[in-house]
C-alpha positions as CSV (number, residue, x, y, z in Angstrom):
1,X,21.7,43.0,-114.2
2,X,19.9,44.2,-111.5
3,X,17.2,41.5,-111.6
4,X,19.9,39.0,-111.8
5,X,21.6,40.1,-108.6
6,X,18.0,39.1,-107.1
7,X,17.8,36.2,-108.2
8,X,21.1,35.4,-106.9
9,X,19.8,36.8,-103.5
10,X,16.7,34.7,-103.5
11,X,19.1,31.3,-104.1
12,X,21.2,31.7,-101.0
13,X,18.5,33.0,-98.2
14,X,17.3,29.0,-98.3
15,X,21.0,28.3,-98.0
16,X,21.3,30.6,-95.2
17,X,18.0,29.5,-93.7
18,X,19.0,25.7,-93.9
19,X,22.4,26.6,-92.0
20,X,19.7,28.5,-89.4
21,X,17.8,25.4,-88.8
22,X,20.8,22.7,-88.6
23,X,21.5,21.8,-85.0
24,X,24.7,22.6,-83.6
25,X,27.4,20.2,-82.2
26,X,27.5,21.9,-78.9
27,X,23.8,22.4,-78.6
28,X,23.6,18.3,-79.3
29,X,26.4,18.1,-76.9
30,X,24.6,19.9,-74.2
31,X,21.6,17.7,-75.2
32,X,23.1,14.5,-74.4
33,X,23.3,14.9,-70.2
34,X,19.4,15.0,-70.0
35,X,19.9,11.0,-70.0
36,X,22.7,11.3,-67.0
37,X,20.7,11.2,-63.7
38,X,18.8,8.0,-64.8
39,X,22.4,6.6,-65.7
40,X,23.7,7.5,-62.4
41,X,20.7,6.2,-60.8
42,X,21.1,2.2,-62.3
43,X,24.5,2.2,-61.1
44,X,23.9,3.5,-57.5
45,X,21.6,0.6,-57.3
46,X,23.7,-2.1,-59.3
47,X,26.3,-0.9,-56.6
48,X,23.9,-1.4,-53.5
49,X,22.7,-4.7,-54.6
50,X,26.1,-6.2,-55.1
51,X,26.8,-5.2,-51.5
52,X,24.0,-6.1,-50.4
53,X,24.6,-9.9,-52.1
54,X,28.0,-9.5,-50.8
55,X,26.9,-8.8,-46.8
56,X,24.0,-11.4,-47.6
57,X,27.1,-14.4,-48.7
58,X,29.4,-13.4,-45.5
59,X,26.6,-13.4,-42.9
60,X,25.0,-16.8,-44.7
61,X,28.5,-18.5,-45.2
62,X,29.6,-19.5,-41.8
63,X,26.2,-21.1,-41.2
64,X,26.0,-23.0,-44.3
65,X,29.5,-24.2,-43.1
66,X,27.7,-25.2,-39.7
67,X,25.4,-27.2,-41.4
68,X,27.6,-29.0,-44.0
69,X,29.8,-30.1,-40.8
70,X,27.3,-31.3,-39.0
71,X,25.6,-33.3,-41.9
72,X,29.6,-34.5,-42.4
73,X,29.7,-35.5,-38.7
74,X,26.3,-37.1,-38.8
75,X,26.6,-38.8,-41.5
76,X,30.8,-40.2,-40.5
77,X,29.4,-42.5,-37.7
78,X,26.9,-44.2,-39.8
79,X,29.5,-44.7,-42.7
80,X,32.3,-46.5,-40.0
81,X,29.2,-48.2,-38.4
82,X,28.6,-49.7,-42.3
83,X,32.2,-50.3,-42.2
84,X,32.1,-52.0,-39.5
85,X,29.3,-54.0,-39.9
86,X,31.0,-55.2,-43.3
87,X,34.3,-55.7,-41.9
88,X,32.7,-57.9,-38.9
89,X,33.8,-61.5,-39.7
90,X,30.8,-63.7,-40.3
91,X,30.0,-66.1,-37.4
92,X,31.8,-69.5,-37.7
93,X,29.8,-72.0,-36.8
94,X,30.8,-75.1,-35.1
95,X,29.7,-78.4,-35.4
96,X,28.5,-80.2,-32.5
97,X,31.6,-83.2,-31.8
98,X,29.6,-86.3,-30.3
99,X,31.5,-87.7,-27.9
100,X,33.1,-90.7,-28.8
101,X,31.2,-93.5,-27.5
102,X,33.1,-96.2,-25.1
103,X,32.4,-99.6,-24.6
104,X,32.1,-100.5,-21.2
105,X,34.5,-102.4,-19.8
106,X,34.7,-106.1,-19.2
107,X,33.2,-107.9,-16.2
108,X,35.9,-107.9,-13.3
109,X,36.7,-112.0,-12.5
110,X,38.2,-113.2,-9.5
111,X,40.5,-115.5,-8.2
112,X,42.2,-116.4,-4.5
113,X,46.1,-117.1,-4.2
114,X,45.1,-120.0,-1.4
115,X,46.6,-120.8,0.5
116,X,46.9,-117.5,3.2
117,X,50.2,-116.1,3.6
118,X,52.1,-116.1,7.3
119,X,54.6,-114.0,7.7
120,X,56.7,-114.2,11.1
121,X,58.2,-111.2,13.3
122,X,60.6,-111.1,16.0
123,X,59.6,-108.6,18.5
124,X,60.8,-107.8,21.9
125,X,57.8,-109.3,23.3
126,X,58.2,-112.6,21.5
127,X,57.3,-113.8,17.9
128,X,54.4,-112.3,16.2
129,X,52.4,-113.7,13.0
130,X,50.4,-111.9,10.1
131,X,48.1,-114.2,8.1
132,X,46.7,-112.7,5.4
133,X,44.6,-113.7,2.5
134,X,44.4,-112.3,-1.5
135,X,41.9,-112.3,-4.1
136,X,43.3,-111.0,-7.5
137,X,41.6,-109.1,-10.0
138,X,41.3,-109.2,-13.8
139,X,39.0,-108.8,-16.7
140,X,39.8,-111.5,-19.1
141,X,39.6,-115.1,-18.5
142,X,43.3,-115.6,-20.3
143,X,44.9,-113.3,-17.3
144,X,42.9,-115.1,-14.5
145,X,44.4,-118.7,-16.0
146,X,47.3,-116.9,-16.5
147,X,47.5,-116.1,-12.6
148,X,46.5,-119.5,-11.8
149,X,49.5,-121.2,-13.4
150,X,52.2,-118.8,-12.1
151,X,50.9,-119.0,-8.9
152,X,53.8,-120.1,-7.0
153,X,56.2,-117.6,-8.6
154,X,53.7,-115.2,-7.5
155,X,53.6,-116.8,-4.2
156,X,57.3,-116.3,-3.8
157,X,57.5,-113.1,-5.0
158,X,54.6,-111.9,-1.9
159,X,56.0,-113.3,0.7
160,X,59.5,-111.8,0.0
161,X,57.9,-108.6,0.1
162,X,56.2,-109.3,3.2
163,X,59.1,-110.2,5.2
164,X,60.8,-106.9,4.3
165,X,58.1,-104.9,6.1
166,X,58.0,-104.1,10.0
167,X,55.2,-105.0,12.1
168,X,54.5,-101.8,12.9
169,X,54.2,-100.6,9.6
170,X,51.4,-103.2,9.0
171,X,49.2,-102.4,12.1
172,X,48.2,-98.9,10.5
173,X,45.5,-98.1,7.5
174,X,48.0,-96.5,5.4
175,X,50.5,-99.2,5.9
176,X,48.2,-101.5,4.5
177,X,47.3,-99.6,1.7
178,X,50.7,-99.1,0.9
179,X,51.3,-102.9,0.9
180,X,48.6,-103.5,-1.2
181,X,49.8,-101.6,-4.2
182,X,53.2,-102.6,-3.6
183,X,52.0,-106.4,-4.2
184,X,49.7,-105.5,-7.1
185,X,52.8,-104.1,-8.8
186,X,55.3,-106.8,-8.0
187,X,52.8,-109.7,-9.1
188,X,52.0,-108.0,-12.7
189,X,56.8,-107.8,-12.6
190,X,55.8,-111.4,-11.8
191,X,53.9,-112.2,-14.8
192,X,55.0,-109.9,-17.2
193,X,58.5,-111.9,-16.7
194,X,56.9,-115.2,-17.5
195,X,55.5,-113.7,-20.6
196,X,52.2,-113.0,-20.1
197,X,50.1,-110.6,-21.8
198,X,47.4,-109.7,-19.2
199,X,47.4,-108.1,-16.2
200,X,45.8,-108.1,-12.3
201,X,44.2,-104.9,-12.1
202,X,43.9,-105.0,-8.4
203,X,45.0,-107.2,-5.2
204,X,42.1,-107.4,-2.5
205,X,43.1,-108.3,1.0
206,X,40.5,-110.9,2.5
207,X,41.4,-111.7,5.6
208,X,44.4,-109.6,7.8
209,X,45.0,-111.0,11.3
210,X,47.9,-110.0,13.3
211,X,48.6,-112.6,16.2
């Protein structure tokens, strides 16, 4: 019996010597923070280089903002000059009008209304004359045969117009001037009523005597 109860003894020392060498939970628990100040140490610096990428974005920001506006402005002007230039309407170009060409007009032909005119005036001083002589003027032969055969309708028609002048009127430049266009007009009345188709293009005095 006695030798059994020693046996039983020897079994549980291992027993009691395996409990000796198991670790603890708090000993493993008081383990563990060995690992803490090398923790602590990764997240002090995680912390310090966010900030510092933080300080770095603020301070680089408003210059990168600088430099995209001025890009922006540079490059506006050279976009609205493209506008521009491809808005600009392309040159028109104009053809060169020759002038029309014009024939020259026809030799001028002449022909006298013989014989001269005198016209009479009473003045204070007595009776006064004015002989005159005209050519007439026209570019077609038709018109200068034309004048010929009306000729003493034309006649008439002058010397009516004469006698409705005064003297005085005659001895001045302008007077004269005024006479002439008045009988180039009332001669082309003249023929135009007898149906002709030409007409005197001017009335040239050739002799003017006042007596």
């Amino acid at each position: 019996m006695a030798e059994a109860e020693k046996d039983a003894d020897k079994e549980a020392l291992p027993d009691k010597g395996k409990a000796k060498g198991k670790p603890d939970a708090k000993a493993e628990a008081k383990a563990e923070p060995k690992g803490g100040p090398s923790h602590m140490k990764l997240v002090i610096v995680g912390a310090i280089a966010l900030f510092v990428a933080v300080l770095g974005a603020q301070v680089a920001a408003p210059v990168l903002n600088r430099m995209i506006e001025g890009h922006g402005q540079t490059a506006a002007p050279a976009a609205e000059g493209e506008q521009a230039e491809a808005e600009a309407p392309a040159p028109i170009e104009v053809a060169a009008v020759e002038p029309e060409k014009t024939e020259p007009p026809a030799p001028a032909q002449y022909v006298g209304l013989d014989p001269a005119f005198v016209v009479s005036f009473d003045e204070e001083d007595g009776t006064r004359y004015v002989q005159l002589q005209l050519q007439a003027m026209a570019r077609s032969e038709k018109t200068i045969e034309e004048i010929k055969k009306h000729s003493p309708a034309l006649r008439n028609a002058i010397l009516f117009l004469l006698n409705g002048y005064k003297l005085e009127e005659l001895t001045t430049l302008a007077g004269k001037e005024k006479l002439r266009a008045e009988l180039t007009k009332k001669a082309n009345e003249v023929l135009a009523k007898n149906g002709s188709e030409g007409e005197i293009e001017e009335l040239y005095f050739t002799n003017f005597v006042i007596q």
